[in-house]
BAGU-97175 format. One line per field, with one value per residue (C-alpha): residue in one letter; x, y, z; residue number from 0. Coordinates in steps of 0.5 Angstrom, whole numbers. Layout:
! BAGU-97175
aa: (a  ...)
x: (X  ...)
y: (Y  ...)
z: (Z  ...)
i: (NUM  ...)
! end
This chain:
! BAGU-97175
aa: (x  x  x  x  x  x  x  x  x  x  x  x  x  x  x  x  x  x  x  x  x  x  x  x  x  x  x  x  x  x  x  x  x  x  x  x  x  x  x  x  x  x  x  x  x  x  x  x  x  x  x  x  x  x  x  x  x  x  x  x  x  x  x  x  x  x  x  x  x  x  x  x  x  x  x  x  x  x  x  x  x  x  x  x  x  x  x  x  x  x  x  x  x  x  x  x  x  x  x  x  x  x  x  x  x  x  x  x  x  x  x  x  x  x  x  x  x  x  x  x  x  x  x  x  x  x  x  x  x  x  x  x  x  x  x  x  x  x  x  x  x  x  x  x  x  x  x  x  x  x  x  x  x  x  x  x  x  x  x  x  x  x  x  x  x  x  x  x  x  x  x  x  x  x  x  x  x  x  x  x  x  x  x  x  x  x  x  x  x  x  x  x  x  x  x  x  x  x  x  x  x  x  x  x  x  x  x  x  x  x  x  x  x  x  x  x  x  x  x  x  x  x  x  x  x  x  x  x  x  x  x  x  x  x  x  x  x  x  x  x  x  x  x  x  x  x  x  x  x  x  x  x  x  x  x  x  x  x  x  x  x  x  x  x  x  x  x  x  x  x  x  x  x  x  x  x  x  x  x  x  x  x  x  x  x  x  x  x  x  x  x  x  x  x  x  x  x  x  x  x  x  x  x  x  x  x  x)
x: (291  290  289  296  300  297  300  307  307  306  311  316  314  313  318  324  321  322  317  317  314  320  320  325  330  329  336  332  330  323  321  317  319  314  312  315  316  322  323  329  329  330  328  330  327  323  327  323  316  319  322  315  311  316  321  328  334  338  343  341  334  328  323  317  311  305  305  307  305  299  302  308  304  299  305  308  301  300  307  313  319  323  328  336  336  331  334  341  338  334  341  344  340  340  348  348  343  348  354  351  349  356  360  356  358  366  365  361  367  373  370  369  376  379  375  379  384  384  381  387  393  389  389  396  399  401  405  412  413  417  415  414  409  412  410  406  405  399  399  400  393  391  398  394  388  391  394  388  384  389  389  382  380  387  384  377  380  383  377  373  379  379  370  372  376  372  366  370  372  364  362  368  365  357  360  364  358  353  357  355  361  364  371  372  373  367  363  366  365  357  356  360  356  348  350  352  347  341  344  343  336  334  337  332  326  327  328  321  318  320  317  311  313  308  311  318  317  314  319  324  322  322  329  330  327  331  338  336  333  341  345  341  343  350  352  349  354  359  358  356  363  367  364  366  372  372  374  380  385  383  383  390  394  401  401  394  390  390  390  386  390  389  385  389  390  397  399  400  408  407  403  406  403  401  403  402  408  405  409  409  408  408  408  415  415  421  418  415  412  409  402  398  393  387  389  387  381  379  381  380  383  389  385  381  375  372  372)
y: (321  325  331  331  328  334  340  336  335  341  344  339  341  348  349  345  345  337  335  327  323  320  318  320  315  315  312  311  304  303  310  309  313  319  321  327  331  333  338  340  343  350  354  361  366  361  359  364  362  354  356  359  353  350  347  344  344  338  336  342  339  342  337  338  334  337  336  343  343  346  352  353  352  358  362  362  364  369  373  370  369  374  378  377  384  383  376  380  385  380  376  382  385  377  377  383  380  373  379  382  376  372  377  377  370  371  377  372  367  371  374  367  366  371  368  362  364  368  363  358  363  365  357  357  365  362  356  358  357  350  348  340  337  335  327  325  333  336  340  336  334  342  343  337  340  348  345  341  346  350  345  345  352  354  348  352  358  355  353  359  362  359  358  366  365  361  366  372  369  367  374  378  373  375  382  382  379  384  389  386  387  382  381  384  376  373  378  376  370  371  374  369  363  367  369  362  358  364  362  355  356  360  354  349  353  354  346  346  350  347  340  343  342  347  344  345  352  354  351  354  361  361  358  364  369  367  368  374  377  375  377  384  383  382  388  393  391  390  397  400  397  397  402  401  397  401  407  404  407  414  413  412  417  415  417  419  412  404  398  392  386  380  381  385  393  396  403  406  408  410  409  407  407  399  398  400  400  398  399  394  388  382  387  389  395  397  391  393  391  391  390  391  395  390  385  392  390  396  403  406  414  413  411  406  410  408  414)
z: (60  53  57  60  54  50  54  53  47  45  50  46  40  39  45  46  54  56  61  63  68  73  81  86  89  96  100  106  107  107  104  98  92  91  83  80  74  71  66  60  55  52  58  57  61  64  70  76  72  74  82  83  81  87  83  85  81  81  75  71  71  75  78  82  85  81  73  70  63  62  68  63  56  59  61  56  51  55  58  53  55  59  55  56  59  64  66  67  71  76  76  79  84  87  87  89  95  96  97  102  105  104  107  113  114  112  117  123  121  122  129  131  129  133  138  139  138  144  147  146  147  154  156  156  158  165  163  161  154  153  160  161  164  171  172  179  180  182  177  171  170  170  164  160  161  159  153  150  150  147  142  141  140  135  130  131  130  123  122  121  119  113  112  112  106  103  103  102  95  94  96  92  85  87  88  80  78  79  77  70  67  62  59  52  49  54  50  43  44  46  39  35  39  38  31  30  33  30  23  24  27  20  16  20  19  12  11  16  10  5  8  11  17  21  29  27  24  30  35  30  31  38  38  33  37  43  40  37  44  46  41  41  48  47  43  46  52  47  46  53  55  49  45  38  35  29  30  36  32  32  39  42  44  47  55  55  52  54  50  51  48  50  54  59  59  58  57  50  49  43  36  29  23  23  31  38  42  50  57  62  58  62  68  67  68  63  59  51  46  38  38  32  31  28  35  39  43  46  48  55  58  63  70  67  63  58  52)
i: (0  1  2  3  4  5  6  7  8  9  10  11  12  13  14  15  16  17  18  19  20  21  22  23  24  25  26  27  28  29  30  31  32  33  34  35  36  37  38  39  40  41  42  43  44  45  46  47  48  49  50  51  52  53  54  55  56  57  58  59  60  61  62  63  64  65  66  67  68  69  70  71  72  73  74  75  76  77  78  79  80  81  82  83  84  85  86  87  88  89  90  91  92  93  94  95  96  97  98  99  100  101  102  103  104  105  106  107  108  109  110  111  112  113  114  115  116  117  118  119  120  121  122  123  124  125  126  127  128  129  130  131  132  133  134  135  136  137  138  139  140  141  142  143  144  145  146  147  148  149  150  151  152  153  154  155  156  157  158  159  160  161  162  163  164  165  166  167  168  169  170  171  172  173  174  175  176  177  178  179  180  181  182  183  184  185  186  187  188  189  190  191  192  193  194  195  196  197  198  199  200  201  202  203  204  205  206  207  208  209  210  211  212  213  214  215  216  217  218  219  220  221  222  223  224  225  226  227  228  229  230  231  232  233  234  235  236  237  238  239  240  241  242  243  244  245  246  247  248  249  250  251  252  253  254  255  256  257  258  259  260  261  262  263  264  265  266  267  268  269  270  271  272  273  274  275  276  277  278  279  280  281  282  283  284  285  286  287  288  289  290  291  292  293  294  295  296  297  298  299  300  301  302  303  304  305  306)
! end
């Protein structure tokens, strides 16, 4: 039993990986409840390790039938966690995968419903529309055959009509996901957050320090190490994106440059010594409107690209 709390408190201590001994909640009658091990914490740059080790996700935590303690705690001796940039990268490439993947289903799902539809305007194109159904005919039968097969095939035809939609949308966000681009203020709000949390994390380990406390400055390192790794990550996208803030005013040239402010592009109409004034505000084509210069958020030439 030593042998198995070690690697955990270890994991726990030096860190912040959580991995606790739990059992499933069978809702079949009968079936016996199987034991698991189910794992939390920090886990950055470990989520692949954990799913090739046979995980599953539920709730934001990963459960798995053997313990995986001492396969976490090697793996991290000997390999570390995976940077930011390589995390972002392996994301990209597997939502690129699932857009693929999802447009073939939207594609398969719209075929299907045209189809359908197909289908239930054939069952009635020789019915004269506004026909009623002629009583003790003998046709009748036949007329009320036509028509529910009409009926049964249009909401079929809806109904893949709309699984279409649902996974066009789905395609169409793992598309814009694997493009790896990111709003100006969703950027700005990663580094505000990584620089915040990284400051906190130096006052721990500073305190650790004082207390002699050699866990927790080793637990404190690694928590820094991992927001240094995302903060690093988060300004260079900054900059690959946005380039630099500072030099935005020297940038702007009326007719030729766009401003972002607010998190939406507008054309420069012409530049003041304090302010900008912006065309097409609140998409109103005439509209304008004063913008200062230290709100601009980013500066990019007419069509789009970044200068």
């Amino acid at each position: 039993m030593n042998n198995q709390c070690n690697p955990m408190q270890q994991l726990r201590k030096h860190f912040s990986i959580y991995v606790e001994a739990s059992k499933t909640t069978p809702t079949r009658a009968g079936k016996e409840p199987k034991d698991v091990w189910v794992v939390s914490g920090v886990l950055d740059g470990l989520v692949d390790f954990i799913y090739q080790l046979g995980a599953r996700k539920y709730k934001g935590k990963f459960s798995l039938y053997d313990d995986p303690s001492i396969a976490i705690l090697n793996h991290l001796k000997e390999n570390g966690r995976k940077s930011m940039s390589e995390v972002k990268k392996e994301q990209q490439v597997r939502d690129a995968e699932k857009s693929q993947k999802f447009t073939l289903y939207a594609q398969s799902n719209a075929a299907k419903s045209i189809e359908r539809f197909e289908t239930a305007k054939a069952a009635v194109e020789n019915i004269p529309f506004g026909q009623p159904i002629l009583v003790d005919h003998y046709s009748a039968s036949r007329h009320r055959a036509a028509i529910n097969k009409s009926n049964v095939n249009m909401r079929k035809s809806i109904e893949h009509d709309d699984k279409s939609s649902y996974w066009s949308r789905r395609a169409r966000t793992k598309e814009i996901k694997s493009t790896g681009e990111y709003s100006l203020n969703y950027i700005a709000n990663r580094i505000k957050e990584c620089s915040s949390k990284l400051r906190k994390y130096k006052r721990w380990s500073e305190a650790a320090e004082k207390l002699g406390d050699h866990d927790e400055v080793i637990r404190c390192s690694d928590l820094i190490a991992i927001q240094t790794d995302q903060l690093s990550y988060w300004k260079e996208e900054m900059h690959s994106q946005y380039g630099d803030k500072k030099d935005n005013s020297s940038r702007i040239v009326a007719g030729k440059t766009e401003i972002l402010y607010r998190g939406t592009w507008y054309p420069v109409k012409r530049v003041n010594t304090k302010t900008i004034t912006i065309s097409n505000w609140l998409r109103v084509e005439n509209a304008t409107w004063l913008v200062q210069k230290e709100k601009v958020e980013g500066v990019r030439n007419v069509g789009g690209l970044n200068e």
